[in-house]
N, C-alpha and C positions, 0 to 999 in steps of 0.2 A: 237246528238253528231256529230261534224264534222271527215269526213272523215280522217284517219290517215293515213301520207304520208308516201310513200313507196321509196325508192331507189331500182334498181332491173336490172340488165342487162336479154337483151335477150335470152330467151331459145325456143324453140321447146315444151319443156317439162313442161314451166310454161306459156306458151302465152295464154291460156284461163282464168289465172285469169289475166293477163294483160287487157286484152280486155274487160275484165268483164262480160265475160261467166258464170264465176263462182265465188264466193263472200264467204267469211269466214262468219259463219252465227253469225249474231249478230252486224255487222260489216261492213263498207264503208274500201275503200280502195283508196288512192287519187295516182295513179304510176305516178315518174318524170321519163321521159324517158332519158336514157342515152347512146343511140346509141351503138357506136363502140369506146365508152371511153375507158379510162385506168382504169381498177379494183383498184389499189394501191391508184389513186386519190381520186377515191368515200373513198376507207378504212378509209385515210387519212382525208379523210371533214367530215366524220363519225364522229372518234374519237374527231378533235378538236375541231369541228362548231357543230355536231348531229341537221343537218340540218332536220332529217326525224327520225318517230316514230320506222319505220324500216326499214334496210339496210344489203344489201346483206354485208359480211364479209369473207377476208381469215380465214382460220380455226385457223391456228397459232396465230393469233390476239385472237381470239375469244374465245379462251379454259385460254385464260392468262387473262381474260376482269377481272375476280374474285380477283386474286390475286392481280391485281393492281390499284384497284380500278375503273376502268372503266365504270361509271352506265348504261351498256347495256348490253344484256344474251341470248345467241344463243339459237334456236329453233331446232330439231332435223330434219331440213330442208337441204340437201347438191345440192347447185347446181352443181357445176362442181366437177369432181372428174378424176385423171388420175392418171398412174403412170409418173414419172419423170426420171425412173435411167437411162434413156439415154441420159440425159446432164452430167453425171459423165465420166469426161474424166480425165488422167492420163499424164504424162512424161515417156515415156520409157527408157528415159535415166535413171530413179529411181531404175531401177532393179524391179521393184514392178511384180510378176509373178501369184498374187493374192490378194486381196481388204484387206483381214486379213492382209497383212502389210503393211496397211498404220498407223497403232498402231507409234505413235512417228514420225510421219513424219509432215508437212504441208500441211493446203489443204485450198484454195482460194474461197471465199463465196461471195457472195452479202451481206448477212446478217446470221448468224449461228440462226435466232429466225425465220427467216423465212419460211413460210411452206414448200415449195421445200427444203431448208438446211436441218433442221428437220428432214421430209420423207428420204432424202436421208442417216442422219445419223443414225437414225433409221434402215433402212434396213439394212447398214455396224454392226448395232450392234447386229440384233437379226440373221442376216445370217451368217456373216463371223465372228462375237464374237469379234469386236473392240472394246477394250477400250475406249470409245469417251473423258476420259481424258485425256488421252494422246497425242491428238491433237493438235496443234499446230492452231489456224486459222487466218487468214487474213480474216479481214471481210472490206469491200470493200463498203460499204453502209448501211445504217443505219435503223433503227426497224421502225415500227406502233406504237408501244407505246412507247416512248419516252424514259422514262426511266427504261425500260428492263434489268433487269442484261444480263448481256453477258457471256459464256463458259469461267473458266478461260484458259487461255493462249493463248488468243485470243487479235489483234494484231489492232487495228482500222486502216484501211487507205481509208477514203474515196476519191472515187474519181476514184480511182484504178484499173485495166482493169484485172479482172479475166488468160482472156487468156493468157493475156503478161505475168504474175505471173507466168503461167504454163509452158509457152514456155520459158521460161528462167532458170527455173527449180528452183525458188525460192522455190514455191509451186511444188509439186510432183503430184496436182490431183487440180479437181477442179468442183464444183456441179453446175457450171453456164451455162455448154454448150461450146461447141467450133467451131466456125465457118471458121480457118483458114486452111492454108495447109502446115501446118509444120508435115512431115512424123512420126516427134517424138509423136504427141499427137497422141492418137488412145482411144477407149472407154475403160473406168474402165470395164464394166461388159461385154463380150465377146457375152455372149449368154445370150440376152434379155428377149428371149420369154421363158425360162427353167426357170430365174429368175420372170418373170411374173405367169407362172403358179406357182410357188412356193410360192407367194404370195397372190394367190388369194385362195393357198389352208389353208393358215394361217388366212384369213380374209373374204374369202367366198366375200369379193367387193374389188372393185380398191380405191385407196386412196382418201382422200376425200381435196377440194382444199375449195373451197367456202362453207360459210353456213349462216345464214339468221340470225340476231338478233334484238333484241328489245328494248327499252327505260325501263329501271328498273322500271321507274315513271309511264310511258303509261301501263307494267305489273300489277303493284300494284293498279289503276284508273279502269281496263280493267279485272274482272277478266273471267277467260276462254276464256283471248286472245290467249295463245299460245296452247292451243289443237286446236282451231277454225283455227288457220291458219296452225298445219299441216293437219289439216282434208281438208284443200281448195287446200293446193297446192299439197295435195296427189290427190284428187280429179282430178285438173285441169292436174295433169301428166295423167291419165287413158288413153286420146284420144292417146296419141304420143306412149302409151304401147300397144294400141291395134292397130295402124300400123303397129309397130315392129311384131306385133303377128303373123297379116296378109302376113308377108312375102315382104310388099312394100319397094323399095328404095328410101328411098326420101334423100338422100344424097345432093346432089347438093339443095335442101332448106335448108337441116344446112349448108350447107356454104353461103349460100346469103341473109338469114332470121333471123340469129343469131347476136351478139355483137361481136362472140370470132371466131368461128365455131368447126366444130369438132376436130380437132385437140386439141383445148384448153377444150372444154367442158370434151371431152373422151378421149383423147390422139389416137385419131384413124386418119388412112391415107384412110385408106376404109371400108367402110360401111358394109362390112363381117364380119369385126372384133370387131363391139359395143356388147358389154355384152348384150345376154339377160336373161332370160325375161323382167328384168329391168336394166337399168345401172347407173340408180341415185338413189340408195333407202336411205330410208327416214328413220326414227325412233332411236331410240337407239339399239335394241334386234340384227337389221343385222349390223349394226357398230361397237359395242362394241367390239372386238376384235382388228379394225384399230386403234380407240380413246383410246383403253387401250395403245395399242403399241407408239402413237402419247405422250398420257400423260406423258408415262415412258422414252421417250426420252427425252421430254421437260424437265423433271427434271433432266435427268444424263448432258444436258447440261447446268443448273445453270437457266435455263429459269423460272422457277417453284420449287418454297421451299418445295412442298411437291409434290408425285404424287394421281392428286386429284382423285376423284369419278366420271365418266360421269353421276353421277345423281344430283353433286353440282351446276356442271358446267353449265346443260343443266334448260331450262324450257321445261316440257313437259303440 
């Protein structure tokens, strides 16, 4: 059987099946290297070209792949996982004294299907009890899957510079980040790390960003493809767990050895602060709690007709 190709950004944490230390048993694996690419792009070549048997996927794409007919189906494999609430930033001039009133206001998106939107809307609803109806959005760029329903009362304007939206006070908040030095913008959530741990005690792991999926067709040809390949890329994580175990810093290699670095992979500025014992865990049983919470937002946003099963979704 020829080897089946893989799309795969760099990790720490997956670089010995990269290298082909370790191999899913039964199984060749062909890797297209993708350097210090743009994720969205590969997404992107994914869905329209499905250049490769398998390919790394944001998660928001990848939980909707069912519903929209997409013939590809994620593996309970997450590579990157962070939290984001610190690109939600606000207008002060909205009076907003607290996230629960942003109920009936606007708020400035890249995409409302997107996994950061999502995550972010998500947290505003299971923390602060938002209506995420009652929303109002600007969405400022467009989906992975083309034809995604969108939230209603959501407002298309591609093109559209999230910040100016905010700084103008069209939009009241805005989950894109803010890089400018208008005194008015300051962050939606004040105290980060109170909301982090609050989160982590909801879901026991940090959000999950990226995940691995598969060729429906290569599934159904391949059977006991997808146990073999989390048993390899659980496998090939152990060495980078058993560093962490040891106490080493090896920081400054995820940032020179990676595609993203740590920032993007963990949402981390220093090497203190990586979850351990693990901070990429794999499977359904430690997730199910994020991917319930991810499902059920998906759905109160119009993204998802129903909110599905993580056992429809997933191949295990």
């Amino acid at each position: 059987m020829a080897p089946l190709t893989v799309g795969l950004f760099n990790y720490l944490h997956t670089a010995p099946l990269k290298r082909g230390e370790i191999t899913p048993t039964g199984f060749d694996l062909d890797f297209i290297d993708h350097g210090k690419g743009r994720a969205g792009e590969l997404f992107l070549q994914e869905i329209d070209e499905m250049p490769y048997d398998i390919c790394e996927m944001g998660i928001s794409t990848a939980i909707a792949m069912k519903e929209y007919g997409v013939p590809l189906t994620p593996i309970p494999v997450f590579t990157v996982r962070r939290f984001d609430y610190n690109l939600m930033f606000m207008n002060t001039d909205a009076g907003i004294r607290d996230p629960s009133e942003l109920e009936g206001r606007t708020i400035a998106v890249r995409s409302p299907n997107a996994t950061i939107d999502i995550l972010c809307a998500a947290m505003l609803r299971d923390v602060y009890g938002v209506n995420l109806s009652t929303i109002h959005w600007i969405a400022t760029g467009g989906n992975h899957i083309a034809d995604a329903r969108l939230p209603e009362h959501t407002e298309l304007r591609p093109g559209a510079d999230p910040a100016a939206l905010v700084e103008s006070g069209e939009a009241v908040a805005t989950f894109a980040g803010y890089k400018g030095d208008n005194p008015k913008i300051l962050p939606l959530i004040a105290d980060l790390p109170s909301l982090y741990a609050d989160r982590l005690r909801a879901f026991d792991c940090t959000t999950i960003h990226h995940t691995v999926v598969v060729k429906n067709d290569v599934l159904a040809a391949n059977p006991g493809l997808a146990e073999s390949l989390l048993d390899a890329f659980t496998r090939a994580k152990q060495p980078f767990l058993d560093r962490l175990a040891s106490g080493e810093d090896f920081f400054s290699e995820m940032k020179e050895n990676t595609s993203f670095g740590p920032g993007h992979d963990y949402g981390i500025q220093r090497f203190e602060d990586i979850r351990r014992p693990d901070p990429s865990p794999y499977g359904l049983a430690t997730n199910r709690a994020m991917l319930d919470s991810l499902l059920s937002a998906a759905y109160a946003q119009n993204y998802l007709s129903r909110i599905w099963e993580v056992e429809e979704i997933f191949a295990q």
